[in-house]
N, C-alpha and C positions, 0 to 999 in steps of 0.2 A: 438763373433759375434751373437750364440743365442741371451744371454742376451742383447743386443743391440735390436735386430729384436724384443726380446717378450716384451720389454720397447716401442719400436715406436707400437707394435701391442695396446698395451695396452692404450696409450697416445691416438692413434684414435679412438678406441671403448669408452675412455673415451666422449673424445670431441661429438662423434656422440650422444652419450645416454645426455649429457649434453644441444647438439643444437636441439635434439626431444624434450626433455623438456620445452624448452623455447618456440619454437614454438609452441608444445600445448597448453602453459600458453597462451601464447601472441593471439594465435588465436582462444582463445574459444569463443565458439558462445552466443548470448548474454542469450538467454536464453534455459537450457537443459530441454530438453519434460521428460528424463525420472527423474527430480527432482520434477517436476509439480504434488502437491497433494492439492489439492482445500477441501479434506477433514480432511486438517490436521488444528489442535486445536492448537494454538502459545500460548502460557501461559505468554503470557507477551501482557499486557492489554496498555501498553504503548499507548499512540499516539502521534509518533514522525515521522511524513509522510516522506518519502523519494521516491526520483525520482528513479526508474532501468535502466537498458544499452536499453529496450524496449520503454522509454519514458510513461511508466505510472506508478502513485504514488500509492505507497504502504502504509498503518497502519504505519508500523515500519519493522526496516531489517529482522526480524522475518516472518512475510507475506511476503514478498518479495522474499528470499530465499525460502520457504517454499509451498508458495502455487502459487505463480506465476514462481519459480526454474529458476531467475534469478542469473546471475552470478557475475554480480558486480552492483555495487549501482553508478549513477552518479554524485548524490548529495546530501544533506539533503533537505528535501520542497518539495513544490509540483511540478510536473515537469508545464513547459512552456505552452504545448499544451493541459495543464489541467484546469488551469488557478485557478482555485477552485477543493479544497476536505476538502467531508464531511463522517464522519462514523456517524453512533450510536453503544455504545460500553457497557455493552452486548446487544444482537439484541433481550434477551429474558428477557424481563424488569417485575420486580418483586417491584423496591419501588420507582425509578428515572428514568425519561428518560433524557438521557444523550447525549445529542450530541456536535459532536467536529469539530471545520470550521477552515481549515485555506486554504489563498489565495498565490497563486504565486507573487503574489506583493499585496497593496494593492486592496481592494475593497470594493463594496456594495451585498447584497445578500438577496432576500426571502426567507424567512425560513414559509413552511407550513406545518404543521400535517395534515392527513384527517384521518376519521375510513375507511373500507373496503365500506362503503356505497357513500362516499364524498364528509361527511360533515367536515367542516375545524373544528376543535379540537383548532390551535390554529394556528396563524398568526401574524410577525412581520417583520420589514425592520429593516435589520443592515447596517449601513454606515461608510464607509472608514475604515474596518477591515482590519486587517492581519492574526489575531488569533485569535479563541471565544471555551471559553467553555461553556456550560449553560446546567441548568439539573430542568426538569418539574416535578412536585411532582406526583404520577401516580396517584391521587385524580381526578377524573373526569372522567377516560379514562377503559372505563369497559375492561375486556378481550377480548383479538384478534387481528385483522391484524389490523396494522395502516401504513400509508406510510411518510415517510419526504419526503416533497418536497425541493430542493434549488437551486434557481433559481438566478442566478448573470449574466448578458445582456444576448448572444447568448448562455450563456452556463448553463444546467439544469439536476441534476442527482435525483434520487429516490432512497432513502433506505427502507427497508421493515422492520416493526421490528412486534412482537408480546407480549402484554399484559396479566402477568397470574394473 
């Protein structure tokens, strides 16, 4: 009769710690505050954007987990209500400026340089993208703050990079 009783006790404690589990997994929140380090270095230079459970695109799952301390990824791309993402990758440019566009479906997008003063550096229209890489030779562009602009219809972001 013990062994009976410490088997059913056993069997329930099991089940209980097995259906805490699962509901944790199942109910984690999308994104945990205490994983969020905005000042952490992801060593992987990748740019493979991906959407998080937050609805905004990340570099790569690297960023994502890491400095946005999202919990799961909902896609590869750019997410929907993004429409467009662009990085410059490194932001501390020494022999290339590099920048990297890719759109939630097709599109069209301005791409502008300005120095800190805002004068345009350089200016072009890409049409009917989905993915772009392209890298400026840093011959022109003396030291310091420069901004990309990228501008595709109602939607427009600014990246900041610096010139050494």
């Amino acid at each position: 009769m013990k062994r009976h009783a410490l088997k059913h006790f056993l069997s329930i404690l099991f089940f209980t710690l097995v259906s805490q589990f699962t509901y944790a997994q199942i109910n984690q929140p999308c994104v945990d505050p205490g994983r969020v380090d905005p000042y952490y270095q992801c060593n992987d230079p990748s740019f493979l954007p991906v959407c998080g459970c937050d609805q905004v695109t990340y570099r790569n799952e690297c960023v994502a987990f890491r400095n946005g301390g999202v919990n799961q990824i909902n896609h590869d791309g750019v997410c929907q209500n993004d429409y467009v993402f662009a990085t410059i990758y490194p932001t501390l440019v020494t022999d290339f400026i590099t920048l990297y566009l890719q759109f939630y479906d097709k599109g069209s997008a301005l791409i502008q340089i300005r120095n800190s003063f805002g004068k345009v550096m350089f200016s072009q229209n890409f049409l009917s993208l989905t993915s772009r890489q392209f890298s400026l030779e840093r011959a022109g562009y003396q030291p310091g703050v420069y901004y990309c602009f990228v501008i595709s219809g109602n939607v427009s972001s600014v990246i900041k990079f610096v010139v050494v």
